[in-house]
C-alpha positions in Angstrom: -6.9 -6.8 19.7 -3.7 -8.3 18.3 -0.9 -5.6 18.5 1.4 -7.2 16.1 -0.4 -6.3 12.8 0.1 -3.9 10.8 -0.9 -2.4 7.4 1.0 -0.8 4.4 -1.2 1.5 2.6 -0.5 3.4 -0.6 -3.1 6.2 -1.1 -4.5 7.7 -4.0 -3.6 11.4 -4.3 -6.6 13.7 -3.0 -8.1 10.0 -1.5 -10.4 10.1 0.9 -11.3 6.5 1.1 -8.1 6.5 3.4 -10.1 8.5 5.7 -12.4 6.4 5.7 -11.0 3.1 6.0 -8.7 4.2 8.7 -11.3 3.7 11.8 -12.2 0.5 10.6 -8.4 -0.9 10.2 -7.8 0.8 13.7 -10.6 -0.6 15.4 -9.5 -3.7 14.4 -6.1 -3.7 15.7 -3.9 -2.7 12.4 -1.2 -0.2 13.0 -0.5 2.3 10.2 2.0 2.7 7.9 0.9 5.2 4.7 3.4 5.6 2.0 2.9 7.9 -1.1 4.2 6.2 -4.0 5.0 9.3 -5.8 7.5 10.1 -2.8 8.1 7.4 -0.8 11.0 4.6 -1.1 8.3 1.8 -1.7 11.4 -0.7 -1.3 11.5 -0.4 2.3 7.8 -2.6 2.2 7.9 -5.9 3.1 5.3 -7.4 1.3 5.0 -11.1 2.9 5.7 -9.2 6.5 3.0 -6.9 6.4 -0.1 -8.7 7.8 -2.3 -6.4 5.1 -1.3 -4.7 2.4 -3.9 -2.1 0.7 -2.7 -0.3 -2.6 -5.5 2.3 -3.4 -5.3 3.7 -7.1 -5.2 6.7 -8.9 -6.1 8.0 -12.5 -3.1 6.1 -14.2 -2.3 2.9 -16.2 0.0 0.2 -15.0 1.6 0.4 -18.6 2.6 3.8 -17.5 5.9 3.7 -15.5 7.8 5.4 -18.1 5.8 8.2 -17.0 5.5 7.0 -13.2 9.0 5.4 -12.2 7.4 4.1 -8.9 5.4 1.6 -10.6 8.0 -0.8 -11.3 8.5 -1.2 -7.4 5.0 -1.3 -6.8 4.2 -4.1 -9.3 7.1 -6.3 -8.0 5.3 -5.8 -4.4 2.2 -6.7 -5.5 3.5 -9.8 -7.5 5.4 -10.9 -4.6 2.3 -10.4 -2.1 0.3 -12.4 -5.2 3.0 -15.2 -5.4 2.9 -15.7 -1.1 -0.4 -16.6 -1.6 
């Protein structure tokens, strides 16, 4: 089990596919770090540092950030994860 990894999950309100995906990511050695992007400052993720990054969605378009401000910040993570290859 390799201590160093760790995970950045964003969860779904109401999501229990966290629940279930947690044992699994546990098991094989991930530590956890859960951020709500409704709340959380999603800045603070390093997206090329995190050894797995897991962004779980919800009932909303990615068109929609004048309605959800967060999704700016998520995008640019997910690009920059995208563009690390």
């Amino acid at each position: 089990m390799n201590d160093s990894r760790s995970r950045d999950i964003e969860p779904a309100p109401d999501s229990d596919l966290l629940a279930q995906l947690e044992p699994a990511l546990l098991q094989a050695g991930y530590t956890p770090h859960v951020y709500d992007a409704c709340v959380d400052d999603l800045w603070t993720i390093d997206p090329i540092k995190t050894d797995l990054l897991i962004v779980l969605g919800a009932p909303i378009g990615a068109y929609e950030d004048d309605r959800y401000p967060f999704l700016a910040e998520e995008l640019r993570i997910l690009e920059q994860r995208l563009a690390a290859g």
